[in-house]
C-alpha positions as CSV (number, residue, x, y, z in Angstrom):
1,X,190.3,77.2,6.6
2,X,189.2,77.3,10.0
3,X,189.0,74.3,12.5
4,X,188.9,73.3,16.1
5,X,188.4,70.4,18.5
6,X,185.7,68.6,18.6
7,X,184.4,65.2,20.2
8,X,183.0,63.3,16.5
9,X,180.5,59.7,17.0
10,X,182.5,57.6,14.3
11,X,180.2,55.2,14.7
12,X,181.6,53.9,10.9
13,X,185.0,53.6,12.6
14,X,183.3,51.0,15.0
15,X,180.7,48.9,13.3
16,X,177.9,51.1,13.9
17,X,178.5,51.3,17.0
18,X,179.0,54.7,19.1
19,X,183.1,55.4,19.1
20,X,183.5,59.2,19.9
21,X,186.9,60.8,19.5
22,X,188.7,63.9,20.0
23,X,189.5,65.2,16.5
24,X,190.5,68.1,14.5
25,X,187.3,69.5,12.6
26,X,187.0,71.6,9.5
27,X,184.7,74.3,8.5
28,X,183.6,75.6,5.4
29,X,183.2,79.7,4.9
30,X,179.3,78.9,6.4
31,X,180.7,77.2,9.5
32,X,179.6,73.8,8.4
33,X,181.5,71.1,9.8
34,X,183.2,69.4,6.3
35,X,185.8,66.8,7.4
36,X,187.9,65.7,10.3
37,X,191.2,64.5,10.9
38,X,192.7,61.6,12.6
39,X,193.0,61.9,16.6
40,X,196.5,63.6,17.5
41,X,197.9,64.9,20.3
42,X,200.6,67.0,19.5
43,X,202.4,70.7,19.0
44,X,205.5,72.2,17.8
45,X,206.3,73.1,21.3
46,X,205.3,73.1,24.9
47,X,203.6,76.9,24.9
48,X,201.8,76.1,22.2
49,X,200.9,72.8,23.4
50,X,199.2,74.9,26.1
51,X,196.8,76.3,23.6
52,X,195.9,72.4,21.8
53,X,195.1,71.3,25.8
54,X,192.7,75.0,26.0
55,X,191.1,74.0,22.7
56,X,190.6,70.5,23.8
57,X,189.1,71.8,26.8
58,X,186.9,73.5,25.0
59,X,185.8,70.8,23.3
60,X,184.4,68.9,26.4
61,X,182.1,71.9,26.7
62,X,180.5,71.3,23.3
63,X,177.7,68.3,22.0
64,X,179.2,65.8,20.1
65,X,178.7,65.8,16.3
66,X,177.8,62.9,14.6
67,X,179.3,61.8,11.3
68,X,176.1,63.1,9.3
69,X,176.3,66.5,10.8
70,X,179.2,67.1,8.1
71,X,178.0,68.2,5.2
72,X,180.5,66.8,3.1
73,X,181.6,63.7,5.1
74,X,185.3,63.5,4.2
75,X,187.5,62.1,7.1
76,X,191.4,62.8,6.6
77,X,193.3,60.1,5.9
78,X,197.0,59.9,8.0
79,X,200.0,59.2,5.3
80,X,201.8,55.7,5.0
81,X,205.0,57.4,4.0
């Protein structure tokens, strides 16, 4: 599966209003966004926390997507356990 940062309009999370977050994005095999994650910030370790703060860099570079850009609109949920 491939993913990357983006910056998502939940506008569902916020009443219809615009509420744009930094979350992790999936792709299908067509490129397609299909779901995002909940907001994290976080790595294993600090070199590779390098690479999360590069991607969400990159990120700031791209348009937002809005919630109907996904083709299957499926946000990850984060676990109660």
């Amino acid at each position: 599966m491939k993913w990357n940062y983006r910056i998502v309009n939940t506008k569902t999370q916020n009443n219809g209003e615009d509420w744009y977050c930094l979350q992790e994005v999936f792709y299908n095999d067509a490129d397609e966004p299909t779901g995002f994650g909940a907001p994290c910030l976080g790595s294993e370790d600090m070199e590779s926390f390098k690479d999360v703060w590069y991607m969400m860099k990159c990120a700031m570079k791209l348009p937002p997507l809005q919630e109907e850009d996904f083709v299957e609109f499926v946000r990850e949920e984060e676990d109660d356990e």
